[in-house]
N, C-alpha and C positions, 0 to 999 in steps of 0.2 A: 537463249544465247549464253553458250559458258564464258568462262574468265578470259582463257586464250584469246577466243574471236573477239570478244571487246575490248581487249587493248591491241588487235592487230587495227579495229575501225578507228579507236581513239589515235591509234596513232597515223594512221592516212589522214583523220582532220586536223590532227598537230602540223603535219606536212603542208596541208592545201590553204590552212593560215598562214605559216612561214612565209610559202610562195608566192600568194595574195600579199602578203604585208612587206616583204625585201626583195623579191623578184618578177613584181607584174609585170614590168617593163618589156622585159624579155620574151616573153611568152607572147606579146604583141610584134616584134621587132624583126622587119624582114629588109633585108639589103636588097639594095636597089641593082647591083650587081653579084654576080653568084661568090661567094665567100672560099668556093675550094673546088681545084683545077688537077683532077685525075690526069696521070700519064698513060700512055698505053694500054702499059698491063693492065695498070687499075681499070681502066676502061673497059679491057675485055672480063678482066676477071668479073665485071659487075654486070654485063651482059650476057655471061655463059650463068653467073646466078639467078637471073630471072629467068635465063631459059630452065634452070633445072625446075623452080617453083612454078613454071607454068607446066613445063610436064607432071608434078605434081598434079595441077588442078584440073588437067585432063586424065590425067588415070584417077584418082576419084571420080571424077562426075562420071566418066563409063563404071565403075565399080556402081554406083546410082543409078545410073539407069538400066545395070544389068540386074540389080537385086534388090531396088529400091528401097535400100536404109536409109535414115534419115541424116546421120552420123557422116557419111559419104559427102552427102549436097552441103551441110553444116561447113563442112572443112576445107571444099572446094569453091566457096564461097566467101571464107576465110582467106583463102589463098589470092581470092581475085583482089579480095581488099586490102591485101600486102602487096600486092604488086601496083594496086594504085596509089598506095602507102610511097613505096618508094620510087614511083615515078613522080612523083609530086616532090620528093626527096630533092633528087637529080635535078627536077625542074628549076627549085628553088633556090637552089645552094650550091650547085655543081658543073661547071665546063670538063666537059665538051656537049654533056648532056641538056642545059639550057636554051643551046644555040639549036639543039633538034628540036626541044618540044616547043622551049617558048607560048604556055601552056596560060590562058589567062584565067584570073580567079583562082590560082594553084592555091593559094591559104584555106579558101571555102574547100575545096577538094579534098586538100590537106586531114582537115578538121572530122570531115566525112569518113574518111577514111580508117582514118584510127577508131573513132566511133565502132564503125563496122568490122573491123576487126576484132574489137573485145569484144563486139556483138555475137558474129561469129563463130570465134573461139569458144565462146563460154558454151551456145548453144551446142557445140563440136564436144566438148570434155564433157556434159551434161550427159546427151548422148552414149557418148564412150564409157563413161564412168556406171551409167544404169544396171550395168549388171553387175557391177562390185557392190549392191545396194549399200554402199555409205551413209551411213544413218546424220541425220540431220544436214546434209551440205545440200541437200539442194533450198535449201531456205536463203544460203549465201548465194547461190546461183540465180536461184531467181531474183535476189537483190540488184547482183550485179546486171542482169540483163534489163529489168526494171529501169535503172538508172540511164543504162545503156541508150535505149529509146526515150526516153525525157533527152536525153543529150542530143539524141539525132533530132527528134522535133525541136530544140529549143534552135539546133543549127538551119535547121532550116526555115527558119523565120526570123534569123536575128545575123546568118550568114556565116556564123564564127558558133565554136565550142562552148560551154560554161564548163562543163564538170573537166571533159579529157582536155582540153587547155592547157588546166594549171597539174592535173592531176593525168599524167602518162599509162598507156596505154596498159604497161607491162606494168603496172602496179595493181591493178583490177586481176587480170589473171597470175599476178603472183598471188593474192589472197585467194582465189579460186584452188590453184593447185596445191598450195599447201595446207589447206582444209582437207584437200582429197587424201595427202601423204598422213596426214595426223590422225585422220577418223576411218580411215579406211583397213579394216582386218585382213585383207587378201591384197596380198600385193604381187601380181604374179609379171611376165617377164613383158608384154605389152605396155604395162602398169608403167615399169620404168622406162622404157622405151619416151613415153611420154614426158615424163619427168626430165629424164638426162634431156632430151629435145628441145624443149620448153624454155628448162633452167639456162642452158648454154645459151639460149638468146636473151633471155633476161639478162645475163651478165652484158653483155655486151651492150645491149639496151639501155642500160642504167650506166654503164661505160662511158657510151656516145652520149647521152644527156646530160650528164656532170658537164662532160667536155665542153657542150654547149651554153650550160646555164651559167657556168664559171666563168665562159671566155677563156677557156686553157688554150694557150699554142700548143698545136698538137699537130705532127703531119697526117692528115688523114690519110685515111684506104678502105677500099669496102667492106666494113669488117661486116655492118649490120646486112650487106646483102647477103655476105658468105655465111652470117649467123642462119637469118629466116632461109636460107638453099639447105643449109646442115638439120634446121629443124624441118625442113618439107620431108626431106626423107626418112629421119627417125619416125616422124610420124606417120609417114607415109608405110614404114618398114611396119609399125607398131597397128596399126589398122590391118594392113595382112595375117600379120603374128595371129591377130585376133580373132578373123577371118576363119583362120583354118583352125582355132580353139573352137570356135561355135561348130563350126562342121564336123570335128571329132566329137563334142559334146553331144551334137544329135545322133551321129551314129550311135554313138553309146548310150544314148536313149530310147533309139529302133531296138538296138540287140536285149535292155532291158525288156523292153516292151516283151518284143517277140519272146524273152524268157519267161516273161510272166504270160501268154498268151501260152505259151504250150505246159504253162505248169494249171491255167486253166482248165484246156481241154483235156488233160489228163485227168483232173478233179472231175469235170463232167461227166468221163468216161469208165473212172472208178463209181461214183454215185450210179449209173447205169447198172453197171455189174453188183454194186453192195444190191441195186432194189432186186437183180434175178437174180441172185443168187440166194437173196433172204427165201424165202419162201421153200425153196427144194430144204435147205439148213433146216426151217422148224420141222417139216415134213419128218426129217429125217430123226430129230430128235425126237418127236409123237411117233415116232417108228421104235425108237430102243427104249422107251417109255412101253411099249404094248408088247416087245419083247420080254421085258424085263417083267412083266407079270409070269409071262408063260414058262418062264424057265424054270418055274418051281425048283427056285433056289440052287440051282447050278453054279459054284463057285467060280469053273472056270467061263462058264458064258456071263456070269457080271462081272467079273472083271474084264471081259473083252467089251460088254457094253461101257462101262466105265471108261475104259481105253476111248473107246470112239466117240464117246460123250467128249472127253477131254478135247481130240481134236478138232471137234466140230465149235466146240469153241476158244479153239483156239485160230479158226479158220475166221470164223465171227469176229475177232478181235485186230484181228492182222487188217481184215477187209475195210471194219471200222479203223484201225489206224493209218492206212492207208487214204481215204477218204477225208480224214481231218487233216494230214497232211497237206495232201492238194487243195485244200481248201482255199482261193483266193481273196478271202476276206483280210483286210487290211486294219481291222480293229487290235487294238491297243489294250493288255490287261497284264493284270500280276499272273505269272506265273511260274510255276519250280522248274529249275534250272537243269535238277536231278528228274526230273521227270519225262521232262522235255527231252533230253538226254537219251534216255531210257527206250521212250519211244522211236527216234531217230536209230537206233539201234537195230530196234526189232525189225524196223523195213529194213535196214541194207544189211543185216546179218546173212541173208541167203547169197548173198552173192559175193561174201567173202573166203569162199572154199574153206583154205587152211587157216587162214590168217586167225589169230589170237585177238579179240578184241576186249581190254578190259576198262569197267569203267570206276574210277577210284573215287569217293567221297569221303573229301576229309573237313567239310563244311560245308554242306547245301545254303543257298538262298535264295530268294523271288526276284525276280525282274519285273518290272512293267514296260514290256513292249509290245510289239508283234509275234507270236510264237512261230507258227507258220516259218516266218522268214528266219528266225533264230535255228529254227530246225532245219531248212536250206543251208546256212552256212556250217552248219555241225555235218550236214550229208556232203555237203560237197567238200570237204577239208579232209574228212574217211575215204569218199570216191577217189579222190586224187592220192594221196596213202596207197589206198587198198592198188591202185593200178602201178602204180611206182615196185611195191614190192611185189608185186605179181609181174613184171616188166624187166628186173632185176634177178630175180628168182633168188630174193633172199631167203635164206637157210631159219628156220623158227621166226617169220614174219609176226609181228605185233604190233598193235593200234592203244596207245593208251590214254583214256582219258582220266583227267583228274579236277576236281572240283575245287575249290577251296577259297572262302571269304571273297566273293566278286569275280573269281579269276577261274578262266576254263583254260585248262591246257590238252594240247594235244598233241602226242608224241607218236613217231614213227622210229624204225629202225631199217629207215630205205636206202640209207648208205650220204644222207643228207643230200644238201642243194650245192652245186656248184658256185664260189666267192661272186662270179662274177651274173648271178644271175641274183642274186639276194634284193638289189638294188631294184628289180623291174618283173618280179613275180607278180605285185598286186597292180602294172600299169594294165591300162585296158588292151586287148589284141596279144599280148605277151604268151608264150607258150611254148615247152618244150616236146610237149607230146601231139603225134599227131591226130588227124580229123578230130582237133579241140581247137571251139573260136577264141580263145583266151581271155575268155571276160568271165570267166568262174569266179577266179581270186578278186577281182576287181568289185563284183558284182556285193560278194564276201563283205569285202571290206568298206566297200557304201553302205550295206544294211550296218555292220557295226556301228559302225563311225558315224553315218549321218543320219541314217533311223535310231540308233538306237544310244548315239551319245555314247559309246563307248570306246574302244583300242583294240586295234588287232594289227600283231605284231608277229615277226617269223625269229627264230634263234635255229642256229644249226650247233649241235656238238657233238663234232667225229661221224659216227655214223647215223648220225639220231637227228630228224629236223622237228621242231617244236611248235605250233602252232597257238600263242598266248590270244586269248581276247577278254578282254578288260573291260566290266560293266560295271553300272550303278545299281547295289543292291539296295533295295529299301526293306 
């Protein structure tokens, strides 16, 4: 437990003594008649609020039982317990709504209720929160829920709260969510969805609670129903948000997959051809060996054996480079940067016609990664280049790369990237050329970035786009 979270707990039990020691009374203290008489509007407005949180807790629980998250039934269960929250509200404290429900035992009710709520919620943001893996909150979480159920049992055997009594409901998951906001390194747009949702009822919360623990004249209005209707739909908004995150995130998991799946069987299908093609290769070489006796010294027939020597192994080499490329092994090693390089070259050299490709070292270094996939993102950054100025029909096309202390660049002179496209080259599906799924760049910049701990970044100047990627040299 760090320093923060111990003075946020030290100060909840400063609080739950204060309340215990100057204001038990209160916390006990129910009028015998309702204390506050909504007009009309208040009337409706606090009825069109429950309708909106109970469509709330019916589009969850179908979100549940169409795709059965857990997150979904949490929230939707959450919701039923605020509405029994503030029916107990009404019941207690409020005309015209009294004279309907006329509700007996509403304090036991009461008590349950908020219980269940923080119950709820916590289980809900616990849930939701799992894939931002927030390192240590769920030890707070399970504290809170812990506590949670000792309260519900102690209620229902004793009729009345101990903990949420003195200690309100929006003070448990205030400590919940700002654990989340402080420990959490990804904060993306569901994230606050939750937060701004959340917070704006807590204000309001601790609002109406001063109001009451003070005894302030104050004219009321439904503010706490309009708060939990404003939080049902951010949250409600923030759970779809999230929805279609995971569902893009799988596609984009298919399209890796299936990336790596045809970079597979392309690997299989080279190793095929390297085992038939070896054998004809030495044949041939034990051919210009048996040659190369009988020529009794013919200058120009050994240097054409020589010649052929050359290409046969140089056919041998390409075959093996080819092959270790596809190679789908996922291990992890040092390797040179200029090498790696080098080879990525040798394959896509044939199929860059005219194109100029050079590669510049002005500081080699080792990496320890995945090669393989380091060699993917160097062929696919040249692929897209090499189609750009063959697409363009630039006049002296050139690809250059350059090496230097940790940094690969790679420059083209395809006439650059258009301003408005700079911002959504590396999103996944993104693409200006056609029959391309647009997950090259994307695919790119996950090996950098989250295989491999490094930066890959685009600069465009005039006619020239730059392709920087920024590793860890050891």
């Amino acid at each position: 437990m760090d320093k923060i979270l111990k003075i946020k707990i030290a100060l909840i039990v400063v609080y739950l003594c204060i309340v215990i020691i100057f204001f038990y009374n209160e916390h006990f203290y129910i009028a015998n008649e309702p204390i506050y008489r909504y007009s009309d509007i208040e009337f409706f407005i606090a009825i069109l609020s429950l309708g909106v949180i109970l469509s709330s807790t019916v589009y969850n629980l179908a979100f549940y039982f169409y795709i059965r998250n857990l997150q979904y039934l949490y929230y939707a269960l959450a919701q039923i317990a605020i509405i029994s929250l503030l029916i107990q509200i009404e019941n207690l404290f409020i005309s015209p709504f009294s004279e309907f429900y006329n509700f007996k035992r509403g304090v036991f009710i009461f008590d349950i209720s908020q219980i269940l709520v923080v119950l709820f919620s916590t289980l809900f943001i616990q849930q939701f929160l799992a894939l931002y893996k927030i390192k240590n909150l769920n030890r707070v979480i399970n504290g809170v829920i812990y506590l949670s159920i000792f309260d519900l049992i102690y209620t229902l055997i004793f009729s009345h709260a101990l903990l949420t009594k003195f200690i309100p409901s929006f003070i448990w998951i205030l400590l919940v969510l700002s654990e989340a906001q402080r420990l959490s390194k990804t904060k993306d747009v569901p994230f606050y969805l939750i937060l701004i949702g959340w917070y704006a009822l807590l204000v309001v919360s601790i609002g109406e609670y001063l109001i009451d623990i003070l005894n302030i004249n104050f004219k009321t209005f439904p503010f706490l129903h309009i708060a939990f209707a404003i939080e049902s739909m951010f949250l409600s908004f923030a759970i779809s948000y999230k929805f279609k995150l995971i569902e893009n995130s799988q596609k984009l998991q298919q399209s890796m997959l299936l990336q790596q799946s045809r970079l597979a069987s392309m690997g299989e299908m080279i190793a095929i051809i390297a085992h038939q093609w070896r054998q004809p290769l030495n044949f041939l070489s034990f051919a210009f060996m048996h040659i190369k006796r009988s020529c009794n010294g013919d200058k120009d027939a050994l240097l054409t054996i020589k010649e052929a020597n050359e290409q046969l192994q140089y056919m041998s080499r390409t075959i093996e480079n080819f092959r270790n490329f596809y190679n789908p092994s996922k291990k992890r090693e040092d390797f040179d940067i200029q090498k790696a390089c080098e080879d990525t070259i040798k394959i896509v050299s044939p199929t860059l016609n005219k194109i100029d490709i050079n590669l510049d070292i002005r500081e080699n270094f080792l990496c320890h990664a995945n090669r393989n996939e380091f060699q993917q993102v160097i062929l696919n950054i040249i692929n897209n280049a090499r189609d750009i100025l063959i697409e363009r029909e630039i006049k002296e096309p050139k690809i250059e790369i350059v090496i230097d202390r940790g940094v690969i660049s790679i420059r083209d002179n395809g006439g650059g990237i258009k301003k408005e496209y700079l911002n959504s080259i590396f999103e996944p599906y993104f693409t200006t050329k056609k029959n391309s799924d647009g997950i090259g760049l994307y695919i790119a910049k996950t090996i950098i970035e989250k295989e491999m701990g490094g930066k890959l970044e685009v600069k465009v100047d005039g006619d020239k786009t730059t392709f920087v990627i920024r590793l860890n040299q050891i």
